[in-house]
LOTOR-858534 format. One record per residue: residue number from 1; residue in three letters; x, z, y of N, C-alpha, C in turn. Coordinates in steps of 0.05 Angstrom, whole numbers. Each point is the difference from the previous one (the first is absolute). Example, Ala and Ser with C-alpha at 12.3 -4.5 7.8 and 13.67 -1.06 7.14 Angstrom:
# LOTOR-858534
VORO|num|residu|n_xx|n_zz|n_yy|ca_xx|ca_zz|ca_yy|c_xx|c_zz|c_yy
VORO|1|ala|264|156|-114|-18|0|24|18|0|24
VORO|2|ser|-7|-14|21|16|1|24|-15|14|22
//
This chain:
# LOTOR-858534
VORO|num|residu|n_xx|n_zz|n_yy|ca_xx|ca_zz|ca_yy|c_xx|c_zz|c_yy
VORO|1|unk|-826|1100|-799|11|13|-24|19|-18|-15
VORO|2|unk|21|12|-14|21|-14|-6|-10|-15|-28
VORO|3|unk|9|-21|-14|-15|-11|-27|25|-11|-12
VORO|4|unk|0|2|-25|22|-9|-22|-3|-22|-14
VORO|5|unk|12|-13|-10|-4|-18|-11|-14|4|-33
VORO|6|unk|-26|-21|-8|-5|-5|-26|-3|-22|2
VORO|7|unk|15|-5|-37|1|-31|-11|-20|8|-33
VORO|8|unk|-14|-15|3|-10|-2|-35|-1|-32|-3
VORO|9|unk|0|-8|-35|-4|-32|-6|-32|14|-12
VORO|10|unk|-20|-22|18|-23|8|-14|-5|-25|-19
VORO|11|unk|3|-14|-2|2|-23|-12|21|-19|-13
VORO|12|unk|-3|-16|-13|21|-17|-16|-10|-15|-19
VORO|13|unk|12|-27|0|1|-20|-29|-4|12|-24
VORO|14|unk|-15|6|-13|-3|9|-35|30|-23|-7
VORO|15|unk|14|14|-19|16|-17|-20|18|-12|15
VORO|16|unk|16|3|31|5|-8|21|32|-16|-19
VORO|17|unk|15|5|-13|28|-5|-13|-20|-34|-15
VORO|18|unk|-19|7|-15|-1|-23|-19|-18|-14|15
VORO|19|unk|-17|1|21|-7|-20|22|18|-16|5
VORO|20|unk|18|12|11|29|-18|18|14|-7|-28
VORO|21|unk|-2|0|-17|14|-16|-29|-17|-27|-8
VORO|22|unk|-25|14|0|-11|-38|-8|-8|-13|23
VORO|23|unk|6|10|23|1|-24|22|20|-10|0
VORO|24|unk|21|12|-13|27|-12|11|3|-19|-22
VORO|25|unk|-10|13|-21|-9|-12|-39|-5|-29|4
VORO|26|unk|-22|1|22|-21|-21|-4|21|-29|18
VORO|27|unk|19|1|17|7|-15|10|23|-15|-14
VORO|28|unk|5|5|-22|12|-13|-25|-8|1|-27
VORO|29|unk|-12|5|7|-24|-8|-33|-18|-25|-4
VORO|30|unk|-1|-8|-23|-23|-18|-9|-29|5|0
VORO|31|unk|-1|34|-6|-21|0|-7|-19|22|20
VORO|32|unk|-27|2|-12|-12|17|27|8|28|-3
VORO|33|unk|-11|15|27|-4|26|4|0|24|-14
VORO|34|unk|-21|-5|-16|-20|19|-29|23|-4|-17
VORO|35|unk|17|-22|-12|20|-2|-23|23|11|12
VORO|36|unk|9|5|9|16|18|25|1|25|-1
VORO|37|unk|-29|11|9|-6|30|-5|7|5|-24
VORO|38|unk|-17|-18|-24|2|13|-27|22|-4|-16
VORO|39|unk|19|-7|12|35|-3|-17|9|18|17
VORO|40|unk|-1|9|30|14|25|3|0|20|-2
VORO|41|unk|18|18|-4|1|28|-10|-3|9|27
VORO|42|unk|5|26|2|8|18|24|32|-3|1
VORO|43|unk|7|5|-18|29|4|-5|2|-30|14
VORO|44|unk|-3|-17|-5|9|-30|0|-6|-4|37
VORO|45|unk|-22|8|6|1|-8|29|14|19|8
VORO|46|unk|4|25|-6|26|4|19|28|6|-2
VORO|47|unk|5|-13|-20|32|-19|-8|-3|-24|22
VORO|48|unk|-22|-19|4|-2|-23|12|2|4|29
VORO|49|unk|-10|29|11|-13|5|24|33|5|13
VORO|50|unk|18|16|-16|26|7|15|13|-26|-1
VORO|51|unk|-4|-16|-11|18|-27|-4|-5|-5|25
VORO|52|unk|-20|-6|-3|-14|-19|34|11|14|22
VORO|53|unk|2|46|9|3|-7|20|23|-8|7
VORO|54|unk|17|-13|-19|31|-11|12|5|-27|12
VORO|55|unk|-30|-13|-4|4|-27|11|-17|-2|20
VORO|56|unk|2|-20|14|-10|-6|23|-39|-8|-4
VORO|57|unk|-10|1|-20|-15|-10|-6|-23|24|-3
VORO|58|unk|-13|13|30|-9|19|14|-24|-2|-4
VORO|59|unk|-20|-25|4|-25|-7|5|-19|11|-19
VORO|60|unk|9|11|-34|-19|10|-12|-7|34|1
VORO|61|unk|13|11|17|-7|23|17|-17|3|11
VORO|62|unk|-7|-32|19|-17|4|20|-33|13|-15
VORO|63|unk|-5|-7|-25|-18|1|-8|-12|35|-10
VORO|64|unk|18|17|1|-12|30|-2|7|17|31
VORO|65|unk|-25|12|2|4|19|28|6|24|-2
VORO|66|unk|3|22|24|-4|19|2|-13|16|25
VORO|67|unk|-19|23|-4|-18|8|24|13|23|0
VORO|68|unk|16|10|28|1|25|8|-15|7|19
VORO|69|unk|-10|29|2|-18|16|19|17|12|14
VORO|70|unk|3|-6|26|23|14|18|-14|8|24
VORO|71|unk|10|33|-2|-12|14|28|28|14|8
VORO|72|unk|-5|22|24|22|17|1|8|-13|16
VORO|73|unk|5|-27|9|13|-24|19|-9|-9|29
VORO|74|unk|23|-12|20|-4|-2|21|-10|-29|-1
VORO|75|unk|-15|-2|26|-5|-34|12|23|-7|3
VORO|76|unk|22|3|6|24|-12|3|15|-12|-20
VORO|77|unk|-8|28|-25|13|-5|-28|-23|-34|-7
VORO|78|unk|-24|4|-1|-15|-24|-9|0|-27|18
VORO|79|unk|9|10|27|14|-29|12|21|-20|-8
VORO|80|unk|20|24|-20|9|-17|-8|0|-8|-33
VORO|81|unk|-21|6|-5|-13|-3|-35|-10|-19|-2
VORO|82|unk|-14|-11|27|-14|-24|-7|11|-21|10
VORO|83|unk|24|1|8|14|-29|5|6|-10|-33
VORO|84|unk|6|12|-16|-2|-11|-22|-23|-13|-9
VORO|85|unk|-3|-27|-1|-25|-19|1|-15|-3|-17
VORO|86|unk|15|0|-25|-5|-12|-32|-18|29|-16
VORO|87|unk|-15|12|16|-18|33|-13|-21|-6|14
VORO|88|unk|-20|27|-10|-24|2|19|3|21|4
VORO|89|unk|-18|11|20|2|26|16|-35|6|5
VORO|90|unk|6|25|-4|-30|14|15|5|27|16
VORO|91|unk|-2|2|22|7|15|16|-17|25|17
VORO|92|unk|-4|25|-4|-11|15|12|-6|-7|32
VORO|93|unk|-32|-15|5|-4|0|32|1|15|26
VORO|94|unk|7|-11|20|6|30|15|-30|-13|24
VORO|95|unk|-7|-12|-7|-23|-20|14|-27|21|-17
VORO|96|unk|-1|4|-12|-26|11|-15|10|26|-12
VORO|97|unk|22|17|3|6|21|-10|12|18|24
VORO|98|unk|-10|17|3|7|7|26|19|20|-6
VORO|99|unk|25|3|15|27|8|1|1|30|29
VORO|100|unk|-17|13|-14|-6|32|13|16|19|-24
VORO|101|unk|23|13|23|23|13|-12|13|-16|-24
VORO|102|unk|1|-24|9|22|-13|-9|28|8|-30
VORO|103|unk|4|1|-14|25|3|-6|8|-16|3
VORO|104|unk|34|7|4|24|-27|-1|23|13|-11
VORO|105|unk|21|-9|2|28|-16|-14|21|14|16
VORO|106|unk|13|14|-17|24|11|21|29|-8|-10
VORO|107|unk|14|-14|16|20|-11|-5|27|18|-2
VORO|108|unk|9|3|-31|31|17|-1|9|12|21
VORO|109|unk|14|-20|17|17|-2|14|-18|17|24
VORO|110|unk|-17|-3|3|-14|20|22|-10|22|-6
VORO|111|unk|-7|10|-29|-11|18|-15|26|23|3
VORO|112|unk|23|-9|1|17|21|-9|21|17|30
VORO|113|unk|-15|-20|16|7|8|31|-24|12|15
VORO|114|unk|8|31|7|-16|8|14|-16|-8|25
VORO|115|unk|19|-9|11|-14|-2|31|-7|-32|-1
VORO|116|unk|-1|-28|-23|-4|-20|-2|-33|6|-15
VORO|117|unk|4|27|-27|-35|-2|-6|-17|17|23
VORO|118|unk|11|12|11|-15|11|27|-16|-24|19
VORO|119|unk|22|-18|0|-12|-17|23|-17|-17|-19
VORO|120|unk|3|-9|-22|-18|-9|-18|-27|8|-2
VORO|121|unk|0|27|-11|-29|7|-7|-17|4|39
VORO|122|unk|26|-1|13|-25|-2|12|-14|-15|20
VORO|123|unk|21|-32|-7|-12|-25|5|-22|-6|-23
VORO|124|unk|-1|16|-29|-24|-9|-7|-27|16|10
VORO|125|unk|11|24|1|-30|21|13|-15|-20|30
VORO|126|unk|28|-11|17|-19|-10|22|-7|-26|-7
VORO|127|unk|5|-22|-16|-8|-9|-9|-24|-7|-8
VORO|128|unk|-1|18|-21|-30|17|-12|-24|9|20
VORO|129|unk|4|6|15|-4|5|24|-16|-16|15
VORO|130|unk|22|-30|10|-11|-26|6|-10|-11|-11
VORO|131|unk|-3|3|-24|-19|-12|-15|-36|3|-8
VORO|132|unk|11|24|0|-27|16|3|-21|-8|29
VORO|133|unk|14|11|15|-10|-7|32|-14|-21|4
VORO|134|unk|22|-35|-12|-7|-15|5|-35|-13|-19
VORO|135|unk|14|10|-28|-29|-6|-12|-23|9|7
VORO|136|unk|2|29|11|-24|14|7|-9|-16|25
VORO|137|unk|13|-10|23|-11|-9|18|-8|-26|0
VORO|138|unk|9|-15|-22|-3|-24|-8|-28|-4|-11
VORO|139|unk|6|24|-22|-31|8|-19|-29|-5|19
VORO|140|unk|6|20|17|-20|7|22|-8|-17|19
VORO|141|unk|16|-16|3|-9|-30|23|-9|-13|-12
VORO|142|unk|8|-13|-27|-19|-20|-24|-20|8|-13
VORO|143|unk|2|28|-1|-38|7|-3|-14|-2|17
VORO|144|unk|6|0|32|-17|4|20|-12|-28|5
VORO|145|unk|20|-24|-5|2|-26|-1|-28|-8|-25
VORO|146|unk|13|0|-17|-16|-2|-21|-31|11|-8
VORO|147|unk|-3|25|10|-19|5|2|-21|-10|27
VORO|148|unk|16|-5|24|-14|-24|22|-5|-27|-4
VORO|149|unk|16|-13|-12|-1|-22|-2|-10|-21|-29
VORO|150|unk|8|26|-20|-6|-15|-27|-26|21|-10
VORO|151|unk|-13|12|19|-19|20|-12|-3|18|-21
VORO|152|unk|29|1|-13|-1|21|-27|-7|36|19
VORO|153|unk|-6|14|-30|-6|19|12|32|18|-4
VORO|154|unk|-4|25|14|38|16|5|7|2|-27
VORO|155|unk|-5|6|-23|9|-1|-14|8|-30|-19
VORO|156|unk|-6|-19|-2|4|-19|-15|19|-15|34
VORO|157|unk|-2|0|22|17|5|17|27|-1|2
VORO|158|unk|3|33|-4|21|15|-4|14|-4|-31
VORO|159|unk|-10|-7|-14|18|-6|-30|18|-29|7
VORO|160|unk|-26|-14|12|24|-26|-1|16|-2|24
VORO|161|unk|1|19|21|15|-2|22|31|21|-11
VORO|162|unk|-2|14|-17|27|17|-13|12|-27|-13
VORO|163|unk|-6|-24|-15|12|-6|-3|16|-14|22
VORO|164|unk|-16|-15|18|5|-12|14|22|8|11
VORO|165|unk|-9|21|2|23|22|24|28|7|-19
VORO|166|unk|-6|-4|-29|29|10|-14|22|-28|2
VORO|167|unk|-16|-19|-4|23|-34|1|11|11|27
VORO|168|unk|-5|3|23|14|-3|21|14|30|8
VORO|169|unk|-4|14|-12|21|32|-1|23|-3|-9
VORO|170|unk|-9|-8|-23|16|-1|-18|26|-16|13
VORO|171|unk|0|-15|23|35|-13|9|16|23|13
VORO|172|unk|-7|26|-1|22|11|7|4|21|-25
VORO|173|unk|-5|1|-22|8|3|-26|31|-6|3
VORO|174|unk|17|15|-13|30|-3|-10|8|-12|-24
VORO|175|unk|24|-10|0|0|-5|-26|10|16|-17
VORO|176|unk|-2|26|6|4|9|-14|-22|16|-19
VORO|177|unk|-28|-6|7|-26|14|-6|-3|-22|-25
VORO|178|unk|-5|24|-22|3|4|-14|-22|-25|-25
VORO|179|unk|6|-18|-16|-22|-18|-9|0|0|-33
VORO|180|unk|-28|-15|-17|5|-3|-30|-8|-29|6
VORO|181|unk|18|-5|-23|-2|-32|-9|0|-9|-18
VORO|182|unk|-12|-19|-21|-3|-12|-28|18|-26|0
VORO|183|unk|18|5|-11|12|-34|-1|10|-7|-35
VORO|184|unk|-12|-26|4|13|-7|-38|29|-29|4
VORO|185|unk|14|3|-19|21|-19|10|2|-6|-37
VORO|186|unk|8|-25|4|14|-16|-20|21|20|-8
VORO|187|unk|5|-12|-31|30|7|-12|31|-2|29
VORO|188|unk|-13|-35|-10|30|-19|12|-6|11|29
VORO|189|unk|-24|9|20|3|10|30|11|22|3
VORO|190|unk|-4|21|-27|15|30|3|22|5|-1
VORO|191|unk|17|-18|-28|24|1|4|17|-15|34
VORO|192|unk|-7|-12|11|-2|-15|15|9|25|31
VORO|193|unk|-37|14|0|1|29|13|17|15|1
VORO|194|unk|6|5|-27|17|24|-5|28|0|4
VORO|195|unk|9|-30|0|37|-14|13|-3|10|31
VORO|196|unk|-24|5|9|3|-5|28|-1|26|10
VORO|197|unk|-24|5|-15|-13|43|22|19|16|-17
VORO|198|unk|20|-2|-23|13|16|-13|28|4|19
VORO|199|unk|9|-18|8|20|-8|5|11|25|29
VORO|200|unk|18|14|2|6|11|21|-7|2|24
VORO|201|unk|0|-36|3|-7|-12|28|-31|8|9
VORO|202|unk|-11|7|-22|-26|-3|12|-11|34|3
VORO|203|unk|-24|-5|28|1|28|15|-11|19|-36
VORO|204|unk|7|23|11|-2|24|-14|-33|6|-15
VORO|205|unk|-14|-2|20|-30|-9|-13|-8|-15|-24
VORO|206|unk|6|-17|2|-13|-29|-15|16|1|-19
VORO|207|unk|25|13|4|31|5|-35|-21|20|-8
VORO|208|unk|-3|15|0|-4|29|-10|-36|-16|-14
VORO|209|unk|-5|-15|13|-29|-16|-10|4|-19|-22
VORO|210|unk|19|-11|2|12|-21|-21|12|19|-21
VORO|211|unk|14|22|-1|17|5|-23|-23|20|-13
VORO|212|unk|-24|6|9|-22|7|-17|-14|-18|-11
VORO|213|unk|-1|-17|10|-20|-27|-15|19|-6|-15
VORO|214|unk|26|-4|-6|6|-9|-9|8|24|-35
VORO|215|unk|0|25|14|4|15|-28|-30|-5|-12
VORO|216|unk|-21|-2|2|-27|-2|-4|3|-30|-21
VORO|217|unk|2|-15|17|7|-26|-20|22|-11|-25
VORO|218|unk|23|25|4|5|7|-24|8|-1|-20
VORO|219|unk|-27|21|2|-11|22|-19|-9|-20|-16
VORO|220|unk|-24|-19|6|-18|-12|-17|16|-25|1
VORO|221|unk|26|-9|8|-2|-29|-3|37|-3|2
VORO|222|unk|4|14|-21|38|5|6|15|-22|-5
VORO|223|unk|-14|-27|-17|15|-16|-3|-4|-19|22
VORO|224|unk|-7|6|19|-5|-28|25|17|23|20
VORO|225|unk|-7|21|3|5|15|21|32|16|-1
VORO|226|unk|9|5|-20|26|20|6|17|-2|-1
VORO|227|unk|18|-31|17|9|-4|15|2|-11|27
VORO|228|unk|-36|7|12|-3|-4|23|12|17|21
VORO|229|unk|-2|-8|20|15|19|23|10|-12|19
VORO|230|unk|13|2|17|17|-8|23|10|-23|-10
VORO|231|unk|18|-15|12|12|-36|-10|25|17|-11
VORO|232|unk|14|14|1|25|12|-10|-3|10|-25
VORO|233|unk|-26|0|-9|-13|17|-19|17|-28|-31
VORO|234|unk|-15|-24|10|9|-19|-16|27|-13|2
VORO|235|unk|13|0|20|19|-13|9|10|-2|30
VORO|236|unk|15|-9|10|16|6|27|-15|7|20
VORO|237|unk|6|20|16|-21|5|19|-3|-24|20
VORO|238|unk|-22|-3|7|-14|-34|15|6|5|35
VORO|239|unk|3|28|-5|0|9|31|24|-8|25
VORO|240|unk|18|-1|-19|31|-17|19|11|26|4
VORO|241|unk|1|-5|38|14|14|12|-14|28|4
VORO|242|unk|-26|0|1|-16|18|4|-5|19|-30
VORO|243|unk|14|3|-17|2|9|-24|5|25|3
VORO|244|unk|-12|19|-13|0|25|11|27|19|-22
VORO|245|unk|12|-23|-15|24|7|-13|4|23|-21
VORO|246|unk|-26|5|-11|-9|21|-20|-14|-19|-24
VORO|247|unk|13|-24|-7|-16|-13|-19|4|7|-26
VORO|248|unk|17|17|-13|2|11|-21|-14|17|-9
VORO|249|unk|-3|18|22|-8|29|-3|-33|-12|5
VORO|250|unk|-9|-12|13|-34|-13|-3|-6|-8|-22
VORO|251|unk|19|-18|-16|-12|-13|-23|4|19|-20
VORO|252|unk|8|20|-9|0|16|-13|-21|17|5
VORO|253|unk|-6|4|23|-28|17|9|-15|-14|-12
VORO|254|unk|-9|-26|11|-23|-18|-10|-10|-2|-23
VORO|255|unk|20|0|-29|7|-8|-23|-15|18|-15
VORO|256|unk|7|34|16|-8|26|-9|-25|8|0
VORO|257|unk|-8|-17|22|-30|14|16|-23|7|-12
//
């Protein structure tokens, strides 16, 4: 079955603008922390907060997060989510969650051609298919096993032989079958993200993933966030030759979003 994408922020920094003000506070000041808080306003940290993001001086970002809950998404899309290093991730198991009728991920470009989603849906039906087959016969030899050799009885058996049997099914899964994932990232990692999965260049999935996290973040956090976006967003596109030559018309998108 076909699945769409959801983005929510379930989480966030309380006070996330005046966090990143008295860290940044604290690295030219005399005095502590607490005298810090209590001389700044709201107003005051974020007069301070837009100063900062014009200088190079990034590192007091690192200190507020954000948690999005992302489903609706392919293993392919989260293959390439977690090359970004500097987050954590928690990822729906396909080792302990067993992947019977599957959803997955249908790509544009094949969605809108007949005889391309034809051959699609029905590399996932046989798929589905092989998968099934294999767990079931997998299932059934490690209970027979298990129940000979480790003396459990068929039922306590048979529970731990499904899983058994799901780790090793599970390699002819697609990537396009369908996954949820928890990941939290730094300030300074998202803007970071968002130069990269916003950007043209990057596949159609993971943009359309980024320019939702990124309206989400915002919302609650406009003075760090709203002029994030693609590298063109701030200044010359980084991309060269491979510039997809719409840098006007992006940063004005971005600005809007």
């Amino acid at each position: 079955m076909k699945s769409d994408l959801k983005v929510s922020l379930v989480r966030y920094t309380p006070e996330p603008v005046k966090t990143v003000a008295m860290a940044a506070k604290l690295c030219y000041s005399p005095v502590g922390i607490e005298e810090i808080s209590e001389k700044m306003s709201d107003e005051q940290a974020e007069k301070f907060v837009k100063m900062l993001m014009g200088f190079s001086h990034m590192s007091p970002l690192e200190h507020i997060s954000f948690s999005f809950a992302i489903e609706g998404v392919s293993r392919t899309l989260t293959h390439q989510l977690v090359r970004h290093r500097l987050a954590s991730y928690s990822q729906q198991s396909q080792r302990y969650v067993s992947e019977t009728e599957f959803d997955f991920i249908v790509p544009p470009a094949i969605e809108k051609d007949e005889q391309a989603l034809k051959a699609f849906n029905e590399s996932m039906e046989m798929i589905q298919s092989s998968y099934e087959k294999i767990r079931d016969i997998l299932t059934e030899n490690k209970t027979k096993e298990l129940v000979e050799k480790e003396n459990l009885d068929e039922k306590s058996a048979r529970n731990k032989a499904v899983k058994l049997a799901n780790e090793d099914a599970r390699f002819v899964l697609p990537g396009a079958c369908e996954t949820k994932i928890i990941t939290t990232m730094n300030a300074r990692q998202l803007l970071h993200f968002f130069e990269e999965r916003t950007c043209t260049r990057a596949q159609w999935e993971i943009r359309a993933l980024a320019t939702e996290m990124l309206k989400l973040v915002k919302e609650v956090c406009p003075v760090i966030f709203d002029s994030a976006g693609p590298g063109c967003v701030r200044g010359a596109c980084p991309e060269g030759k491979m510039s997809c030559g719409k840098a006007k018309e992006i940063k004005e998108k971005f600005l809007n979003l």
